[in-house]
N, C-alpha and C positions, 0 to 999 in steps of 0.2 A: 523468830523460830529458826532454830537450823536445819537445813534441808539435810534427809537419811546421805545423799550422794555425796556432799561437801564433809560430811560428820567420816564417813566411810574414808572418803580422800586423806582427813586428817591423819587418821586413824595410819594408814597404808604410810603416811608420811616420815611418821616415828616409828615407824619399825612393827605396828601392832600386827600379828596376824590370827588367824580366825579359825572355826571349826570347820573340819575337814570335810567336803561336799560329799555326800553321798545319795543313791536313791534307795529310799525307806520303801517302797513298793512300786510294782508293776503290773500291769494287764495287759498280757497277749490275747487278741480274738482270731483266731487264725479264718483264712478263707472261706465261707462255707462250704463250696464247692469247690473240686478241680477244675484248677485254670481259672477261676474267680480272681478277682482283683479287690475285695473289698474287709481285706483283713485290717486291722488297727493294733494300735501300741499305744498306752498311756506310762506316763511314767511322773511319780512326786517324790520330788528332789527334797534335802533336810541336811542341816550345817549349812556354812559359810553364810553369806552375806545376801537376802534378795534384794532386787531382783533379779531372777535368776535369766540367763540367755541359753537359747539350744538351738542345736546345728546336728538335724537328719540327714544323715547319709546311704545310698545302697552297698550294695555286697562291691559295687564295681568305682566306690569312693564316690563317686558323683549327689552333691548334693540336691535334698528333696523336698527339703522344707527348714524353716526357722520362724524361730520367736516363738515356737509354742512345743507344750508339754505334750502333746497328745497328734497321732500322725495317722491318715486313715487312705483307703483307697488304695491298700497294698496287696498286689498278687505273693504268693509264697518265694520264703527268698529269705537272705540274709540282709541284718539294719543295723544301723548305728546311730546313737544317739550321742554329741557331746555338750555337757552342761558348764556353762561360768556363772561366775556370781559376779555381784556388786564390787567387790573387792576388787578386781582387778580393772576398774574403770571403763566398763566396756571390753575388757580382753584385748584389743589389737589398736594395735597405733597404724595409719593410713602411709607410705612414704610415698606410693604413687596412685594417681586413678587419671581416668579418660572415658568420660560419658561420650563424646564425640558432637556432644551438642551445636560445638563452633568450629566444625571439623576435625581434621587430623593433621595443624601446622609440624607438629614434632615426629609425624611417623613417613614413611615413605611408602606409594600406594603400590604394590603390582607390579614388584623387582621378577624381574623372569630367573627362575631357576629351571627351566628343562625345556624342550623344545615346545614348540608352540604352531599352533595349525593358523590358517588364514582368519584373520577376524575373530581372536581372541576374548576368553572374558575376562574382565578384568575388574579390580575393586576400586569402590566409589562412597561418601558421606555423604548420605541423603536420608530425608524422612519416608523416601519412596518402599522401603520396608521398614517402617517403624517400630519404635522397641515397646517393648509389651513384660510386664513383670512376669517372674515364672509363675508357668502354669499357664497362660493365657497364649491366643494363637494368634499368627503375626497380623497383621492388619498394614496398611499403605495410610502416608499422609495424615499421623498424628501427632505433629510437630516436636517429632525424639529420635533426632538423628540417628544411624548406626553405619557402623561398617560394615558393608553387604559388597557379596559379590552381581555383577549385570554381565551385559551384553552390549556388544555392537548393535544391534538390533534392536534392541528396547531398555536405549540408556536409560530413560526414566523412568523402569519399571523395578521391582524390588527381586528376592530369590526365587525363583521358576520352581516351584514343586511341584508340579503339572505337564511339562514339556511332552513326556510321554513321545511317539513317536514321531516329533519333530526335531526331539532330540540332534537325530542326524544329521538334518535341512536345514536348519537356524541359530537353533539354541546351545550348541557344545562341543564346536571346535575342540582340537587338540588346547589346553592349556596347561601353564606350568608355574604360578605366580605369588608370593608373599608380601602380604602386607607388614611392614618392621615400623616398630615405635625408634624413637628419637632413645640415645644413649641414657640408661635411668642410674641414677645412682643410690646404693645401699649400704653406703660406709656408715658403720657402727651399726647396723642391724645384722638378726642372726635368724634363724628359724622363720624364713617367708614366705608365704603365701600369696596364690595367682589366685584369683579367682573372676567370673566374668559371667553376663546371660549372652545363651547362645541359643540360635538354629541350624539344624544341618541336616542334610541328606541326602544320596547320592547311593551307586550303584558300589560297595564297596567290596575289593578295594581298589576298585580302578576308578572310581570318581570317589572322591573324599577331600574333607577338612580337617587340616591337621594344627596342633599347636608344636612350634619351637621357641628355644631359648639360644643366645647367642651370649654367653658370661666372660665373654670377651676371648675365646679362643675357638671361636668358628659355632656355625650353627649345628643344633641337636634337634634331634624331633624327642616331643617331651608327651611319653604315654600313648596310645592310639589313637583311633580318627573321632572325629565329632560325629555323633548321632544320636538325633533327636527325635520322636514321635511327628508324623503329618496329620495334621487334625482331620477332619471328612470333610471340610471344605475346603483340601489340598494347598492349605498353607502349613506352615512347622510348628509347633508347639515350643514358645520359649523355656528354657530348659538352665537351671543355675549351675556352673562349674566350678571345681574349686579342687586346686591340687597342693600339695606343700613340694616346693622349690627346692631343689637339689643342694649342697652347701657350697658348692661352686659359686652360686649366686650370692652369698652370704657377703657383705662388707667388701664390694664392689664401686666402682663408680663409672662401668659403662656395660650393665646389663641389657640388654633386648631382650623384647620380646616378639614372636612374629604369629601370623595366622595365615595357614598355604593352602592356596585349595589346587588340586592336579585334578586332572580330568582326560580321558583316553580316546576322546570321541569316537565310542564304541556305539553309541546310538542309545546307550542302553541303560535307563537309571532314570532317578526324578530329578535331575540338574540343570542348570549349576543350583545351585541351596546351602548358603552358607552367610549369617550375618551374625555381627557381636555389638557388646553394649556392656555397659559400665566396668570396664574394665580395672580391677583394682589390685596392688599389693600392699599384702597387711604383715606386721612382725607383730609378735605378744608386747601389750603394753610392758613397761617397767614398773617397778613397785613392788613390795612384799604382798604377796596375796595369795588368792589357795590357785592353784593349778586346777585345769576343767579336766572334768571325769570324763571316761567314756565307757557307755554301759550298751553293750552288745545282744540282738534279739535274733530271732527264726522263727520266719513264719512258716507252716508246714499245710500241704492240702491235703484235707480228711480222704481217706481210704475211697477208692473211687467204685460206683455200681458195678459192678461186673454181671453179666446174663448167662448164665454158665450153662443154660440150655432151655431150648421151648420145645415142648412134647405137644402135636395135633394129635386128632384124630380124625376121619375123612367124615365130610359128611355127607347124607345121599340126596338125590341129586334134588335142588330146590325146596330140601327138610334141614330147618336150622333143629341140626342136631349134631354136630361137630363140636369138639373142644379143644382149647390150647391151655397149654398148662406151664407156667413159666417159671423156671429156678433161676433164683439170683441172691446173691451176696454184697458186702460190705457196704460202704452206705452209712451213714448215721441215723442213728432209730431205727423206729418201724418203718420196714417196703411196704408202697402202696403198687397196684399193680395197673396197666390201663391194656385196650388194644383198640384204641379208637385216637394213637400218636397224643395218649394226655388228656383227651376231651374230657374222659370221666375218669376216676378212680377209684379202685374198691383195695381193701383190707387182703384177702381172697388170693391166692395166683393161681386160681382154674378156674374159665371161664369157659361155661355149658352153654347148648343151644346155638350153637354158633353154624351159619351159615358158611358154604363155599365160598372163596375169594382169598384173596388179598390183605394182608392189616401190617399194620404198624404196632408191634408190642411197646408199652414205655414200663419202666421202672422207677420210683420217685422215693427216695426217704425224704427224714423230715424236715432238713434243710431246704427240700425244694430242689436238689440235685440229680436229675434225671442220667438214664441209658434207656440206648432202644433200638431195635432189632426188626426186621421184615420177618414176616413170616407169609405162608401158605396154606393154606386149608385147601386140602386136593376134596375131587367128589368121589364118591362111592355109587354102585349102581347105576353111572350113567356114563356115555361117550367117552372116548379116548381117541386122540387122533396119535396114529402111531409113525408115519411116516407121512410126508409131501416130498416128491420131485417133480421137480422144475426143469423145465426146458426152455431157455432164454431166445428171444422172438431176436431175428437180424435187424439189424439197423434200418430204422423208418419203415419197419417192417410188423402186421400185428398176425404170428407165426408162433408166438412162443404158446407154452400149454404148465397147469397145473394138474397135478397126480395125487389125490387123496387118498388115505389108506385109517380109518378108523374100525371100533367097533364097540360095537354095547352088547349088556346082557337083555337090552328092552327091544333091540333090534328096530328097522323102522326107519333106518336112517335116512337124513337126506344130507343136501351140501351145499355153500353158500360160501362166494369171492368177495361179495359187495358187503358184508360186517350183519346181513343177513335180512338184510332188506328182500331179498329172494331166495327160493333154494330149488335146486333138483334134487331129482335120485340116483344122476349121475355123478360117479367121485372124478371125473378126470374134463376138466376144463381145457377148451383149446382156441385158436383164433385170438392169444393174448397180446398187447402191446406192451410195453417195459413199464414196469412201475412195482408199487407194494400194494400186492391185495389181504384183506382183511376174511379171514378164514372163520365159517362156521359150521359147526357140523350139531346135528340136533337129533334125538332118538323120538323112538315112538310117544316115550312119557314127554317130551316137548323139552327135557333136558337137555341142554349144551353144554358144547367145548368150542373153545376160540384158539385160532394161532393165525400165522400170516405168514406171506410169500412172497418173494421178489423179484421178480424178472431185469434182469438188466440187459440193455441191448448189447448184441455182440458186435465189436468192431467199431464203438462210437470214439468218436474224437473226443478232446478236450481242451479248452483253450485258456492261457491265464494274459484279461485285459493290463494288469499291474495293477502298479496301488495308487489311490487318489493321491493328487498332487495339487496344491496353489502357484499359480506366476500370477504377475502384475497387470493388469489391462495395457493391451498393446503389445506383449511381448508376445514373442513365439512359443507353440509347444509342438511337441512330437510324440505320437502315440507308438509304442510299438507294443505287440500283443507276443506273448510267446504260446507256442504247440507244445501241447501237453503230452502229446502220443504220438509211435512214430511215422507213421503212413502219413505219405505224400497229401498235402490239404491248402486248399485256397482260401486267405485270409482276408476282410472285406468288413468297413467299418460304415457306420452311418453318418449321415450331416456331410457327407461330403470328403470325409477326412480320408488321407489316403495312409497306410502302413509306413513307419520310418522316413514323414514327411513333413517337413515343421509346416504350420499355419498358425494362425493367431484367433485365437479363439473370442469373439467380442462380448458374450456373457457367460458365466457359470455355466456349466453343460454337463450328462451324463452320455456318455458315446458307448456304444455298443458293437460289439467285435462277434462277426460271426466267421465260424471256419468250416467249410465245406469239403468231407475225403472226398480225394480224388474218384478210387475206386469205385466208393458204394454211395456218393450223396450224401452221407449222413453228414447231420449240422449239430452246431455245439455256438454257445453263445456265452459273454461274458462281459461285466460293464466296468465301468472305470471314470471317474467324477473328477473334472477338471475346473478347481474356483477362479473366479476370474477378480483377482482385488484391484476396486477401484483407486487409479493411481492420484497424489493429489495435483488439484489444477488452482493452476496459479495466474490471480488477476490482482492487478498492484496497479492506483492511479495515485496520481498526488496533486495536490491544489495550486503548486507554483511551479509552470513551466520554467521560468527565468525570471530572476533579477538579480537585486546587488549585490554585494555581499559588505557584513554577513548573512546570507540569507536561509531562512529558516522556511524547510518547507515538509510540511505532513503528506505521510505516502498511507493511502487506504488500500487495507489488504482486503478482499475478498474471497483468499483460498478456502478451497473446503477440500477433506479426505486428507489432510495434513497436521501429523503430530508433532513435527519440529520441522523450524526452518529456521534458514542462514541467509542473511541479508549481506550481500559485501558490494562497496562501491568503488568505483575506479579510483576516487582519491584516498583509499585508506581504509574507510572507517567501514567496521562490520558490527552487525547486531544479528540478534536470535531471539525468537519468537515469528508465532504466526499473526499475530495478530497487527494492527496499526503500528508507525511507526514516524516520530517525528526527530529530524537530522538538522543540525547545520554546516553550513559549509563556507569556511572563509577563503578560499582560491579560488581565484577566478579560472573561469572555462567551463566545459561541458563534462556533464559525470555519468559512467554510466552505471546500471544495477546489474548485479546477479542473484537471481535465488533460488534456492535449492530446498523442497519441499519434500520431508519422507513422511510415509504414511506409518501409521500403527503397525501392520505388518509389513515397513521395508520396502515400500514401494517408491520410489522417487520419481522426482519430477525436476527439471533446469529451467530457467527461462530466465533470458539475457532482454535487460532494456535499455538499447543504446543511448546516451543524450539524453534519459530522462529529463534532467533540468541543467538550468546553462547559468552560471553566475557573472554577473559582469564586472566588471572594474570599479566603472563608475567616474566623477570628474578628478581632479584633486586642484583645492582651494588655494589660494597663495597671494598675497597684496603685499606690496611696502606703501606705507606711509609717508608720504614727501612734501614738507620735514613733518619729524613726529614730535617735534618740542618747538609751539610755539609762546606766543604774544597775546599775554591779554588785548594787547590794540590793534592786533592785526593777526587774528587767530586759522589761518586759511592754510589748508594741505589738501595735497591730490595724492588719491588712491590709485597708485601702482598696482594694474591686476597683473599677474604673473600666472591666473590660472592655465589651466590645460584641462583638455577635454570637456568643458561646461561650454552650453549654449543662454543659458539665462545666470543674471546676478539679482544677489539681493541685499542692498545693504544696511545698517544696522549702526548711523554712528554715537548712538551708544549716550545721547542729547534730545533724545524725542523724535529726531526726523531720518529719515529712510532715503533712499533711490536705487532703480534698476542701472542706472548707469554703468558700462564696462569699466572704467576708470575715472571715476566723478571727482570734483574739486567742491572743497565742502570747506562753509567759513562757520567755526564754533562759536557759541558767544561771544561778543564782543565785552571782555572790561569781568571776563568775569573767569577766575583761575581755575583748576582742575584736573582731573585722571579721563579720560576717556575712552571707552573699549568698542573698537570699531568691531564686528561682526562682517564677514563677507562668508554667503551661502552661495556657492555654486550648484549648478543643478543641467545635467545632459541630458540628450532626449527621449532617454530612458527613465526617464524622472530621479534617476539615483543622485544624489548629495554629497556633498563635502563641506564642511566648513573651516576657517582658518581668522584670528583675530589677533589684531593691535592695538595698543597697548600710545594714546599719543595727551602729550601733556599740554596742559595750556598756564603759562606762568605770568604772573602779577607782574605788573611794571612799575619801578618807584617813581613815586610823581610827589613832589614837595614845593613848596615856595615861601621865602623867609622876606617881608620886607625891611628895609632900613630905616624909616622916620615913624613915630608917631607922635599924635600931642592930646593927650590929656588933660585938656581943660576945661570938662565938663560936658562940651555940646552932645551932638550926638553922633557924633562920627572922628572915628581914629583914635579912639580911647582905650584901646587896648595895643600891645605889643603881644603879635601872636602871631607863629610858623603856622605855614597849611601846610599840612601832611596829607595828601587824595588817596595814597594808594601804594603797594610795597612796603611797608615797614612792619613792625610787630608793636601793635599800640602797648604788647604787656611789656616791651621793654624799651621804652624810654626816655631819655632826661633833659631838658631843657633848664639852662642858669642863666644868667646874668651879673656880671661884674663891674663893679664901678671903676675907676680911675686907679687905684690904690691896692686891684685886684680882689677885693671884699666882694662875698656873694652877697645881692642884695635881693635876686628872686630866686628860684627852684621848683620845677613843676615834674613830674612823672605822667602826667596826664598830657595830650597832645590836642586834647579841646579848651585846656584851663593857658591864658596869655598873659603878660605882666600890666596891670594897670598903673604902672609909673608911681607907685608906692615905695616906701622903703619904713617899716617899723614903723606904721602906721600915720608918715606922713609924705606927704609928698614931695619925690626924688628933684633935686634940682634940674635945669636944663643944662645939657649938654650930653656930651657921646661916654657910652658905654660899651662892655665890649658883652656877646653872646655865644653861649657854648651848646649845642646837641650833639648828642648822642645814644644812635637808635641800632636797631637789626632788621635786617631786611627780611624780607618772608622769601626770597629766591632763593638765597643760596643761604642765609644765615650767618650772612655776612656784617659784624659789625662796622659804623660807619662813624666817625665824628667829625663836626663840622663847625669851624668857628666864624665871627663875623662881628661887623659894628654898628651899632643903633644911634637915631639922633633922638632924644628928650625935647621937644620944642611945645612952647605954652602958647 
């Protein structure tokens, strides 16, 4: 079976091309509400080639979705939709991408381009803000590297969109800094495309994320700042970008690209917040194929409620017989009407029988799209208060008075400061202390009116303690309160604390600042929260004070209140982490540690451990051999020690037998050849080792003996003519003859156990002398040897 894609490929190969893309129909649902987000666009695509590909975009290019025909969760606004088919292979050929997964070898992190404040932030490749597909919100530590902006302060944390007013104190120095890719080249491409997922946010535009291009004649900033949605659990909402690349960039071979984030440390903004992921440039595949459509939408928000008036009328006093009667317009469908903010709704907009008070009018057409309006239903026939003066009481003083002035047609009044818990028949209240009183006034028919009054003391101070602050445990702070008013006042804190005086505060505290006028006593009070962050404390033991080296020794960490630390030792080697740590160390001497522990929020901590551990030397081994090439018959040498630094030996010659001896004379087998590998183990009082071997031979001695007479005449002794060979030769090589008189061979043996029995061709050799020849190789040196001589035949 041939697959549609390979069939389609072919197809594109030989030049076929196809029916023009179009869409044969759409559905706009526009908003139902103003300000709603919940509009949709479908759209079915007809011609070219499926499977078909779409790529939604908004009014501001930014794309919003792909791979699907239908797009929903749209506030009012302009959209784009563009369609490919089959035909064109997928539409775009890849020439660059960088997910960041195994870093950023080819880019350069956090080139400074503008001034820069102390303790900058700068960019970093970690999963510490992890990438997340669009639409989804950032999350930390799900193994998808990105490139994010941090801080000095919390390198291992991902983009701060929370900082809020720490902004100032920790989180956002002055910076000014680009992340640039490695040189990309795009020779023989044309019409390219950047695209990438992003988060961003920031106070703009004096904190922002920008994208540049550098097409080899200097850098450009390319379109406006990055901004992204923060989801309600104040991390960023991954968000897909996608722009087409200027023709500068076209058929290049050292395009960049960069991402800058600037920041003002103005205090003021959700920053820093800026990280990217899968960074890609795409050009339209090659091939004859249809061209993608682009089919353009508007969503629009239906006509919004408008209340274009509410008519009461009063009602008398505790008779629900009042009415509101409410005009209102557009809307889609039928208005329903409410005045209980929604609870109910009627058909009706006059609502009878309506008591005095307060309401909330709503309006609702049929979308469920409300407007709504306060109203007041006044009373009829009962109390009015028409004026109150006040006479403000002095400072720590209860002198002030309230002046009531109503009237009713029921008469009968009386008058109430306490919300009418009491009342006189007096309207003018005196002896008051500063505050807000709750006013009631009530007629014969037991009808009321309510209002309130406020006495504020005259001449009172006011004081501001500042605003909560964090240091470190142990560190110094200093309270200063400022006077809010200008008359002369004595300022005076609790716990001991004195005004513009550092102390060091030992836990978490709320301090309280009172200021006393001079003048009149009066006090004013105001508090101010000082955290006290525990710094971390650092205990580090390890298992091997000293020995030899190489020695290897585990150091146990203990710390606690520490989010990173730095291990460095006097001979070099540094590590990081908090946790255990196993070192070794081949130089000898004492080493010592430093470690440097910062907490989660930046608290440090130092602590120096002189001589931790001490490595030593240790002996070193060393023997001659004397001599190291002996005698199988007299196999005997003395070990030369040459060590240093060893108090004990141990030796090893390398034949079964040992001794402690400092320089022992040792006799190897006797008679019997060989290699031998002496071992010598030195060892000092520290028990540390060395060892050091030799290498001594023990060689074969030739030993042979040829007599001159034998006689062969049956008995049982001397009947044979035969060399003894004991030892030294190579029995595989060789040859014993015999020659008679006349030089004729008359024996031949290659074996050195087989001897001549005075035979010749099966009879027996006359008497008298012959002559004998060997010829052998020694097993020493491999040395051939021939040896002639004469024999007597005697009967």
């Amino acid at each position: 079976m041939i697959r549609l894609s390979t069939l389609v490929m072919a197809l594109i190969a030989y030049g076929f091309s196809f029916a023009q893309i179009t869409v044969s129909s759409s559905t706009v649902t526009d908003p139902t509400c103003p300000g709603s987000c919940n509009g949709s666009i479908q759209v079915t695509p007809a011609g070219g080639v499926i499977p078909y590909t779409y790529v939604w975009q908004d009014g501001t290019g930014s794309t919003i979705g792909s791979n699907t025909s239908s797009i929903s969760a749209l506030c009012a606004g302009n959209y784009s939709v563009t369609i490919s088919d089959a035909s064109s292979g997928g539409g775009t050929t890849t020439i660059y991408s960088e997910d960041f997964e195994t870093g950023a070898a080819s880019w350069s992190l956090s080139n400074v381009v503008g001034p820069q404040g102390a303790d900058p932030n700068f960019f970093t490749v970690s999963d510490n803000e992890g990438g997340v597909a669009p639409g989804g919100c950032g999350v930390a530590n799900n193994g998808d590297n990105t490139l994010h902006i941090t801080s000095v302060f919390n390198p291992t944390g991902g983009a701060a969109y929370d900082a809020g007013g720490l902004c100032g104190l920790l989180f956002c120095p002055e910076t000014h800094v680009r992340a640039q890719s490695g040189l990309i080249n795009t020779s023989g491409n044309t019409n390219l495309t950047l695209s990438f997922d992003y988060i961003a946010n920031g106070d703009l535009p004096n904190d922002q994320a920008t994208v540049w291009i550098n097409p080899g004649s200097g850098w450009v900033q390319l379109g406006g700042a990055l901004n992204s949605t923060v989801c309600a659990n104040g991390q960023g909402l991954w968000t897909a970008y996608s722009v087409v690349l200027p023709p500068s960039c076209d058929n290049i071979a050292n395009l960049q690209i960069g991402i800058q984030w600037d920041n003002n440390d103005d205090a003021v903004g959700t920053d820093p917040s800026v990280a990217i992921n899968n960074v890609l440039i795409t050009t339209p595949s090659a091939g004859v194929s249809n061209p993608p459509i682009t089919q353009n939408f508007t969503l629009v928000d239906p006509v919004a409620i408008s209340i274009t008036n509410v008519a009461t009328t009063a009602a008398n006093c505790n008779t629900a017989d009042g009415t509101i009667t409410i005009t209102a317009s557009g809307g889609s469908g039928a208005l329903q009407y409410s005045i209980d903010n929604g609870a109910t709704l009627q058909s009706g907009n006059t609502f009878t029988n309506v008591l005095s008070g307060n309401y909330t009018v709503v309006v609702q057409d049929a979308n469920g799209c409300q407007a709504s309006s306060p109203i007041t239903v006044t009373t009829a026939n009962g109390p009015s208060v028409t004026n109150v003066i006040t006479v403000d009481p002095t400072c720590n003083q209860s002198d002030g008075s309230i002046d009531i002035t109503a009237n009713s047609p029921n008469g009968g009044l009386q008058y109430s400061i306490d919300n009418g818990a009491s009342f006189i028949g007096g309207n003018v209240f005196t002896g008051l202390a500063g505050g807000t009183y709750p006013i009631v006034v009530q007629d014969a028919s037991g009808c009321q009116v309510t209002s309130s009054a406020t006495l504020n003391p005259a001449n009172a101070p006011a004081v501001n303690a500042g605003a909560d602050f964090a240091i470190c445990a142990g560190s110094p702070a200093t309270l200063n309160a400022t006077l809010l008013t200008p008359n002369p006042a004595a300022i005076t804190w609790d716990n001991g604390v004195l005004q513009n005086v550092s102390f060091t505060p030992a836990a978490t505290t709320t301090y309280t600042v009172t200021v006393t006028e001079t003048a009149s006593g009066c006090t004013a009070t105001d508090q101010i929260t000082v955290t006290v962050d525990p710094i971390p404390v650092i205990n580090i033991s390890v298992n091997t004070a000293s020995g030899c080296a190489p020695l290897v020794a585990t150091f146990t960490s203990n710390t606690v209140n520490s989010n990173s630390c730095t291990w460095t030792f006097s001979d070099g080697q540094s590590f990081t982490g908090c946790g255990n740590q196993t070192v070794t160390f081949n130089t000898t001497g004492c080493v010592d540690l430093a470690v440097v522990a910062v907490s989660a929020n930046g608290c440090i901590t130092t602590i120096n451990y002189p001589s931790i551990t001490c490595v030593t030397g240790g002996p070193i081994a060393s023997f001659t051999p004397t001599p190291s090439l002996l005698s199988s018959e007299s196999a005997i040498s003395t070990m030369i020690n040459n060590s240093t630094g060893a108090t004990n030996y141990s030796w090893n010659f390398g034949d079964g037998s040992n001794s402690t001896a400092v320089s022992p004379t040792h006799t190897f087998p006797v008679g019997a050849a060989g290699v031998y590998t002496v071992i010598l183990t030195a060892t000092d009082n520290n028990g540390c080792q060395d060892q050091d071997t030799a290498k001594i031979t023990v060689e074969e001695e030739l030993l042979y003996y040829v007599p001159n007479t034998f006689t062969p005449d049956g008995d049982e002794f001397n009947q044979v003519f035969q060399p003894v060979f004991t030892s030294g030769f190579d029995p595989y090589d060789f040859n014993f003859t015999v020659f008679n008189r006349w030089g004729e061979t008359i024996f031949e043996s290659k074996d050195a156990s087989i001897g001549w029995d005075g035979s010749y061709m099966g009879m027996m050799a006359q008497e008298g002398q012959y002559t004998w020849r060997i010829e052998f190789k020694t097993n020493k040196t491999d040395e051939r040897i021939l040896l002639y001589g004469h024999l007597n035949l005697l009967r």
